[in-house]
N, C-alpha and C positions, 0 to 999 in steps of 0.2 A: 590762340585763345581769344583773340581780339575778333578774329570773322568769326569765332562762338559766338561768344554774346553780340555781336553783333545780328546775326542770325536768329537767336533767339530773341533778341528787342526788337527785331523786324516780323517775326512771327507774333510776338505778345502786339505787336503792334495792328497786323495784320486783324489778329483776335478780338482786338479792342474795338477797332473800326469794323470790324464785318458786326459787330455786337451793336454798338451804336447804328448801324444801318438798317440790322433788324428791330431795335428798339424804334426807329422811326421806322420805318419801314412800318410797324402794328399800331403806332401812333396814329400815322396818315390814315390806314386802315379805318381804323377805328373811329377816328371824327368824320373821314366822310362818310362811313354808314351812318354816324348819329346825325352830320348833316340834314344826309339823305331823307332820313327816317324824321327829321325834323320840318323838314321843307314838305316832304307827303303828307304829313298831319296839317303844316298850315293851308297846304293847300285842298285838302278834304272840309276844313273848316270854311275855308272863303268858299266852296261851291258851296257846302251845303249852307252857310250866311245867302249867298245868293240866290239856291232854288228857293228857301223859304221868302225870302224876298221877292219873287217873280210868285211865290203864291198866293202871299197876300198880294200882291197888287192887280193880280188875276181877281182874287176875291171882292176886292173891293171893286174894280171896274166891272165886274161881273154883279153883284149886289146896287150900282150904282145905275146897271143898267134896267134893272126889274126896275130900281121905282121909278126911274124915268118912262119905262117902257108902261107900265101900270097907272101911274099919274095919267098919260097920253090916254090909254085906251080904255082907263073908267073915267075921265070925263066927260061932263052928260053932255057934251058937244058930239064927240068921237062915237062915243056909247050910245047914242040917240040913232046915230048914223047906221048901227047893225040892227035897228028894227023899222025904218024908214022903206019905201016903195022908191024905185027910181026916180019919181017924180021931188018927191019931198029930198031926195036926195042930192038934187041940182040944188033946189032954193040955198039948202046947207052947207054946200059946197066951198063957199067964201068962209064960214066960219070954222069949219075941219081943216081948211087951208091952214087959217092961222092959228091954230093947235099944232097941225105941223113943223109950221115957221117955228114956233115956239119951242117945241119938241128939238129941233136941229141947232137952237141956239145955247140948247143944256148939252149938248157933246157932239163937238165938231167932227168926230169918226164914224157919226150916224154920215150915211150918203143917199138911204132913202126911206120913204116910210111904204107900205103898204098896207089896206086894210080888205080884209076878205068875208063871204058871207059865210054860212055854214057850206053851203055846196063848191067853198073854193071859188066863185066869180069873185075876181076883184070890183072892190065898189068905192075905192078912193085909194090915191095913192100922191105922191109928191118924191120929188128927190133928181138924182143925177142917172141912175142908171134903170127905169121902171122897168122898160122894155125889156132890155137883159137879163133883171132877173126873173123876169115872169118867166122865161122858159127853164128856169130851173128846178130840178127834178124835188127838192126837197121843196118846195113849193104847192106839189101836186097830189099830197095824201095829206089827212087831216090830220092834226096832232090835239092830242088831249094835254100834254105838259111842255113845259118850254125846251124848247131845245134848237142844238146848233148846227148850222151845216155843217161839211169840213171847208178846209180854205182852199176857195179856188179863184182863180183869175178869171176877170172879164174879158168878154173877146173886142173888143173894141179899143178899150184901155188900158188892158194888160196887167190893170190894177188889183193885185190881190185882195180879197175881202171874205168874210163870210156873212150867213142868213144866220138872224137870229128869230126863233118862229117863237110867238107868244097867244097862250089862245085865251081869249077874253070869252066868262060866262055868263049867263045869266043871272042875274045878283037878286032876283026874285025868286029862279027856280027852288024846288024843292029838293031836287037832286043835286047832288055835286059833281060840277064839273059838264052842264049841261050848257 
């Protein structure tokens, strides 16, 4: 009688434990999907905290760039300089300079300036890489609205950058965007 119950309190025992093993056993389960499922949501929140974060400061250094870039290119220094003869355009030379200077010292990730006529001649420029960028292709068709290159490396420096193209118009025309 004694290996009975004995047998049977080793079975109820058995029972007991295999039962608690499954109770943890769906425990464990169970938190770590809601871990899981917790830890995916904070991390879908910190990206998307962050993209909108990287937009606005897109926005803002992109808006911060027009008025800089606008300030530079309607003042009647600059602005003089796109209706000027070559000749009149030395005399001015020193004073588009330091509009430039000026220009470089409102955002140190400007690296050059260039100014163009309608026909694409360059007719003033300043900065670190003139040369290099003149042979680039977004450079070479006229643009009616602002816009960006894509990023590309310079061959000399290696230094990734992009062309920001801005077209300044006639502020007496009649027409917009002439």
């Amino acid at each position: 009688m004694s290996a009975k119950i004995k047998g049977t309190t080793f079975q109820k025992l058995i029972l007991v434990g295999g039962a608690v093993f499954l109770v943890l056993l769906g425990a464990f389960l169970f938190t770590g999907n809601y871990i899981r499922g917790t830890a995916e949501e904070s991390m879908r929140q910190v990206e998307e905290g962050m993209m909108e974060q990287m937009v606005k400061k897109f926005d803002s250094y992109h808006h911060n760039m027009i008025q800089i870039i606008s300030s530079m290119a309607y003042s009647p220094t600059v602005y003089s300089c796109f209706f000027q003869d070559s000749t009149e355009r030395v005399t001015s030379n020193e004073a588009v300079s330091m509009v430039f200077a000026n220009t470089f010292l409102m955002d140190s990730s400007i690296a050059d300036i260039s100014l163009y006529d309608k026909d694409m001649a360059r007719i003033a420029s300043a900065g670190k890489e003139t040369e290099e960028l003149e042979e680039s292709d977004f450079l070479q068709e006229w643009k009616t609205q602002l816009g960006y290159s894509g990023l590309f490396e310079l061959p000399v420096t290696q230094e990734p950058c992009y062309t920001l193209f801005f077209p300044v118009f006639e502020l007496e025309s009649k027409n917009f965007e002439e």
